[in-house]
C-alpha positions in Angstrom: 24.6 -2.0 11.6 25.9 1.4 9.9 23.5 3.1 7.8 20.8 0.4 8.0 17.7 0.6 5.8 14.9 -1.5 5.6 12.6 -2.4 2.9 9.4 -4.4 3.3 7.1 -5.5 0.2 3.3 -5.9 1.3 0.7 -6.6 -0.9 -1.6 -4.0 -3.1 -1.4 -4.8 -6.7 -3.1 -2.0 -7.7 -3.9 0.0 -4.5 -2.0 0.7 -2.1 -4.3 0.6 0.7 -2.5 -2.0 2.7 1.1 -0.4 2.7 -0.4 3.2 3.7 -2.5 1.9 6.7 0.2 -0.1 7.8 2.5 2.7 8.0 0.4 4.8 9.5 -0.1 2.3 12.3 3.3 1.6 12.5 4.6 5.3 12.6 8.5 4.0 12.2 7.9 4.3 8.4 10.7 6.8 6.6 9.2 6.1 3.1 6.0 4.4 1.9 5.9 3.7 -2.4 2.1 3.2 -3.5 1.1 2.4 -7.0 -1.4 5.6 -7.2 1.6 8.1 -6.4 4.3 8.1 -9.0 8.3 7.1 -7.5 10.7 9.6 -8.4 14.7 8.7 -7.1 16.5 11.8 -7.2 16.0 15.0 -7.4 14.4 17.9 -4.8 11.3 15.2 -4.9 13.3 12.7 -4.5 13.1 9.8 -2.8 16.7 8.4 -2.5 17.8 11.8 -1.1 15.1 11.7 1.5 16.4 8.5 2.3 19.5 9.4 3.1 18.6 12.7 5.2 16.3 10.6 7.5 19.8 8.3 7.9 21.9 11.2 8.8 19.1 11.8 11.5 18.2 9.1 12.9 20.8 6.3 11.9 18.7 4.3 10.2 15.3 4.0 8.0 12.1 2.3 6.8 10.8 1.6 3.8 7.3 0.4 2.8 6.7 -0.4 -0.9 3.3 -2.1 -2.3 4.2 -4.5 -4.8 2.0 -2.5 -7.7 4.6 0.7 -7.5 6.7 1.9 -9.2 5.2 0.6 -12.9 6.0 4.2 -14.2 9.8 3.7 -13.7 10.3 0.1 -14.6 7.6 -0.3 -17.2 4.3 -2.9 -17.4 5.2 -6.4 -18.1 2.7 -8.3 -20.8 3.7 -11.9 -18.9 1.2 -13.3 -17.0 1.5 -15.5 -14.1 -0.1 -19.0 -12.9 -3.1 -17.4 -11.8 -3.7 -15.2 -15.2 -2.6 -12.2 -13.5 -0.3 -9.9 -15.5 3.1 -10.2 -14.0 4.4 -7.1 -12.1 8.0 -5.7 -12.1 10.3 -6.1 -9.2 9.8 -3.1 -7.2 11.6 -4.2 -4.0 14.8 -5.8 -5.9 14.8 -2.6 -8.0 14.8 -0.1 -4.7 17.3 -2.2 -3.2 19.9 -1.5 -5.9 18.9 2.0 -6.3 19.5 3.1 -2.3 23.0 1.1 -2.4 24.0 2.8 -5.5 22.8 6.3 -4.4 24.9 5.8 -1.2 27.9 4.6 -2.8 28.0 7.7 -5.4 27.8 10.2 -2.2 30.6 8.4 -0.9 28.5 6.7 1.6 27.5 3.0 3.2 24.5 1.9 3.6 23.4 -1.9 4.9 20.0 -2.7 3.1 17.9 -5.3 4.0 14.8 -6.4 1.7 12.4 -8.4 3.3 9.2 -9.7 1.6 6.5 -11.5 3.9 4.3 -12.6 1.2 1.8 -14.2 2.2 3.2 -14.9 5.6 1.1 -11.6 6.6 -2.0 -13.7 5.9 -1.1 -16.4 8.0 -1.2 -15.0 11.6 -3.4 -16.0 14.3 -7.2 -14.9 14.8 -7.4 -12.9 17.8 -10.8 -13.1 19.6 -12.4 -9.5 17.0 -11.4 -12.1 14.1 -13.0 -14.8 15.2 -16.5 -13.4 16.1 -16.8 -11.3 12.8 -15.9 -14.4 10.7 -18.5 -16.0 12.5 -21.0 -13.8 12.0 -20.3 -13.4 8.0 -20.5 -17.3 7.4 -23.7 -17.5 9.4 -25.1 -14.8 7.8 -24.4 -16.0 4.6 -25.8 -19.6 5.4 -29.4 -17.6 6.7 -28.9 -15.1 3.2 -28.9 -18.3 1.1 -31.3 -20.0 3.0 -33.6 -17.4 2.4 -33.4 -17.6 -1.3 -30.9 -14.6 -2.2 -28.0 -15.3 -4.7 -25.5 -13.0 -5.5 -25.2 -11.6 -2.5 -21.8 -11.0 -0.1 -22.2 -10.2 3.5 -20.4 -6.9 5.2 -20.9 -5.0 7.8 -22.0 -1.6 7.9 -23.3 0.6 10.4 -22.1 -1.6 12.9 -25.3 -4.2 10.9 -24.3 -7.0 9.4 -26.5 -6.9 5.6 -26.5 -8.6 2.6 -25.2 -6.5 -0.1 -25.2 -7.5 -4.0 -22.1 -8.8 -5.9 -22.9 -6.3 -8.6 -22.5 -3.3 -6.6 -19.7 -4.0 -5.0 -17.5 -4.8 -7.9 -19.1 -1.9 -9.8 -16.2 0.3 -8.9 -13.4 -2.5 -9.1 -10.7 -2.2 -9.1 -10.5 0.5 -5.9 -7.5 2.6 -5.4 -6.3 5.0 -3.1 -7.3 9.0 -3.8 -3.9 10.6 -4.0 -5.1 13.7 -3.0 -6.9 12.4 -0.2 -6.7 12.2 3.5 -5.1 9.2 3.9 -2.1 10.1 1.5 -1.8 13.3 3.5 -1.7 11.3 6.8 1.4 9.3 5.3 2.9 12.5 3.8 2.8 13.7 7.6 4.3 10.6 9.3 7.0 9.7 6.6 7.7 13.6 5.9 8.6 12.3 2.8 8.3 14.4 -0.7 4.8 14.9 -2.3 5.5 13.5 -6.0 1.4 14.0 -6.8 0.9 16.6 -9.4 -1.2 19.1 -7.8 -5.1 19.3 -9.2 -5.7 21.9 -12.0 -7.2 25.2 -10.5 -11.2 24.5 -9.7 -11.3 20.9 -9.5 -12.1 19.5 -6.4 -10.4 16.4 -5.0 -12.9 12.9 -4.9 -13.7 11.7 -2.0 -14.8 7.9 -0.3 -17.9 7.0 1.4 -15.5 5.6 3.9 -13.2 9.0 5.9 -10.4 6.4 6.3 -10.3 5.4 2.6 -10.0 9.2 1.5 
């Protein structure tokens, strides 16, 4: 397959959580699109010649895009779906036709593939972690509400599972991904792709997450 490029939609409406840990755990990734960092195509930032340098290289590429990215390029929809949930523009289509146009103008071939698991990635088998820790969040919430608390989720922290309240944890809702974070860096360093976040003004320091792997 000369030139080949694939592109893989996950999910992260808003965040882009999913498609950052999964290319850091995959480590193949070439490029990885997250709503929180803006997508810019061409250009010494670009991502489209980026592209086609890690093709020269290797022979091939990877692209990772959350489904929430690239909003600042293609605009925000008003439609809403089934569900109520405002409609959002077709990020993986859209790349698709932009790497196979950038290739044709350099006088180049390039055989994308687009590939969107949906909610296939959902549907996988429980391996034996899975099983025990859904176990102990629906006994643990059958002994919470037992006990007389409501509004109440169960999680585990500190290696404890605890009750913690529904109002807290939605307080900061919806949760996105610091840009200028570690996690960002850690994807900057696999995919050696351009940095397209504007750079914090002079004295500001970056925010940071309870959680190091959510930073």
């Amino acid at each position: 397959m000369p030139n080949g490029i694939g592109i893989v939609k996950l999910m992260g409406r808003s965040a882009g959580f999913i498609a950052a840990h999964a290319t850091m755990s995959s480590s193949d990734v070439d490029l990885c699109l997250v709503p929180e960092v803006p997508i810019v195509l061409e250009g010494e930032k670009g991502c489209l010649p980026h592209l086609r340098r890690r093709v020269k290289d290797q022979g091939y590429a990877v692209v990772v895009v959350a489904e929430g990215a690239g909003e600042e390029v293609l605009g925000v929809s008003e439609e809403k779906d089934a569900g109520g949930n405002r409609k959002l523009p077709p990020i993986g289509e859209f790349m698709k036709k932009q790497i196979q146009d950038y290739f044709t103008k350099k006088k180049d071939t390039a055989t994308v593939k687009y590939i969107d698991p949906s909610y296939t990635v959902r549907s996988v088998p429980a391996n034996a972690a899975d099983s025990l820790y859904c176990m102990q969040l629906a006994q643990n919430a059958v002994h919470g509400a037992m006990a007389g608390f409501t509004g109440f989720s169960v999680g585990l922290c500190n290696n404890r599972m605890v009750f913690l309240p529904i109002p807290e944890l939605v307080s900061t809702s919806p949760r996105s991904m610091n840009p200028h974070g570690r996690t960002w860096e850690r994807v900057l360093a696999l995919t050696r792709q351009p940095n397209t976040v504007e750079p914090l003004p002079t004295g500001v320091k970056p925010k940071n997450s309870h959680a190091p792997m959510l930073r």
